[in-house]
Legacy VTK file of the C-alpha trace (Angstrom):
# vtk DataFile Version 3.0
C-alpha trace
ASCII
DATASET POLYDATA
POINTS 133 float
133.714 89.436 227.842
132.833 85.911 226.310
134.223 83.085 228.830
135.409 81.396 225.754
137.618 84.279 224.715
138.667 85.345 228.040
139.622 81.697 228.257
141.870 82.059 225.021
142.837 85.371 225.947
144.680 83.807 229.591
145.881 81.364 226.745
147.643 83.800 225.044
148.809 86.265 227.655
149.509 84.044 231.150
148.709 86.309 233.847
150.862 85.946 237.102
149.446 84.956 239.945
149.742 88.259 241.504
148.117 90.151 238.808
145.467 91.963 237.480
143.851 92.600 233.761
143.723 96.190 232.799
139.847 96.819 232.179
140.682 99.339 229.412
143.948 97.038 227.260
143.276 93.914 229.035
147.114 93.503 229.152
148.099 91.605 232.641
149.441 94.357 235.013
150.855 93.509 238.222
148.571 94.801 241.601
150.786 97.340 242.833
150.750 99.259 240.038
148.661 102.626 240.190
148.608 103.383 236.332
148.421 99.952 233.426
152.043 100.334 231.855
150.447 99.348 228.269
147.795 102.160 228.026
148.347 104.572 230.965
144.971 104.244 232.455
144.495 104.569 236.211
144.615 101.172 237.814
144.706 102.156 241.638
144.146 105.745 243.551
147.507 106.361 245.060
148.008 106.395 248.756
147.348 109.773 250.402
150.881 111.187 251.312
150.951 111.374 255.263
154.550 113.068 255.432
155.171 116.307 257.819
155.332 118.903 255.052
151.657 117.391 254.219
150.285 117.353 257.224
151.663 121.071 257.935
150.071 121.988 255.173
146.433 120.687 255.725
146.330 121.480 259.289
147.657 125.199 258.270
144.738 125.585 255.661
141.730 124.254 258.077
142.417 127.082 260.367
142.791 129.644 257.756
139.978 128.277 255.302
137.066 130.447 257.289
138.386 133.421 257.235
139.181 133.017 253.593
135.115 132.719 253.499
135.369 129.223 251.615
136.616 130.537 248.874
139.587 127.781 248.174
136.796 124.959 249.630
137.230 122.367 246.495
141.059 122.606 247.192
140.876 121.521 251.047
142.318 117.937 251.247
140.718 117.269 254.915
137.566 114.793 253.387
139.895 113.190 251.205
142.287 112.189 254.172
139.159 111.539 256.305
137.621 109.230 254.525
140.821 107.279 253.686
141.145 103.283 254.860
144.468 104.083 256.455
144.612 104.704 259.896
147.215 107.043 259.941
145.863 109.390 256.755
142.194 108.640 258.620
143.620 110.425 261.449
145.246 113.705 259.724
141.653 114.041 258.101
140.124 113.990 261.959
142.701 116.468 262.852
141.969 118.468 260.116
138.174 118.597 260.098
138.601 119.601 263.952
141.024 122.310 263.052
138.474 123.231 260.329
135.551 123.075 263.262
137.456 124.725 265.736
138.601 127.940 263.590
134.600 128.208 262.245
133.609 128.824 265.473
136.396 131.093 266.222
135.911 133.315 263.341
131.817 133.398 263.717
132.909 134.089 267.394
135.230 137.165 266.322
132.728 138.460 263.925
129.992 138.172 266.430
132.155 140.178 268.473
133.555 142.738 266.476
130.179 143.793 264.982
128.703 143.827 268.535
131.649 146.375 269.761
131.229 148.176 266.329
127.524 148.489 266.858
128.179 149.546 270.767
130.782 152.198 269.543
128.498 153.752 266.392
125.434 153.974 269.228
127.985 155.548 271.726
129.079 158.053 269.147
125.352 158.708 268.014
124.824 159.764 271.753
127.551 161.431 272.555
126.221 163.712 269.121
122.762 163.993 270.277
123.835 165.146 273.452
124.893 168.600 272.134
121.353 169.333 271.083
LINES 1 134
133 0 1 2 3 4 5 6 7 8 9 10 11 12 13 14 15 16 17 18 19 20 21 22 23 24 25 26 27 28 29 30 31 32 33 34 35 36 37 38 39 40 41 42 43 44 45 46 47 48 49 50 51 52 53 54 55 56 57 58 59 60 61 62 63 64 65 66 67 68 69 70 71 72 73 74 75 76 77 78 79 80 81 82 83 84 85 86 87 88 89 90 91 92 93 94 95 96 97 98 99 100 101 102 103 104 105 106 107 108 109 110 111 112 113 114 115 116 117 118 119 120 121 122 123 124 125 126 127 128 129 130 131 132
């Protein structure tokens, strides 16, 4: 924007000393607001909810989200909360992305196991038919 008219602009419309322009309306909005009043565009991201119903609910899907095979990956919040600047949402996303670790190595574990005892048992049975003969 022209200095001249963003000087005529301030003229006009007095911005408080605790606010901010909306880039979109350029109608003074005050800082805390998320969303410009005028126009509706988004000013500020909203601060990650860290409340126990939340957290439940994150921790609950990193240990199911392997055995689901991935397949809800774009909905998992744990990045989001992980890369946050707050120390307390920072920390649900560490818990979270060691939940997530922890249950990945679980399940490969499990399948690991399983198809070894599956393998053992079909090989077993195979004998035990061949045996006959």
């Amino acid at each position: 924007m022209d200095p001249l008219a963003a000087a005529e602009l301030k003229a006009i419309h007095p911005v408080a000393p605790d606010a901010l322009v909306c880039p979109y309306c350029h109608q003074s909005v005050l800082s805390s607001y998320y969303y410009c009043p005028n126009c509706g565009s988004r000013l500020n991201a909203a601060p990650l909810s860290t409340s126990p119903g939340t957290q439940a609910w994150i921790y609950f899907f990193s240990i199911i989200l392997p055995p689901m095979c991935y397949i809800f990956v774009t909905r998992w919040q744990g990045w989001k909360y992980y890369k946050s600047e707050d120390p307390k949402t920072k920390q649900v996303g560490t818990i979270a992305i060691a939940l997530l670790a922890i249950s990945t190595v679980v399940t490969i574990w499990l399948a690991y196991t399983w198809t070894q005892d599956a393998i053992q048992s079909s090989v077993a049975s195979i004998n035990a038919d061949m045996s006959d003969y």
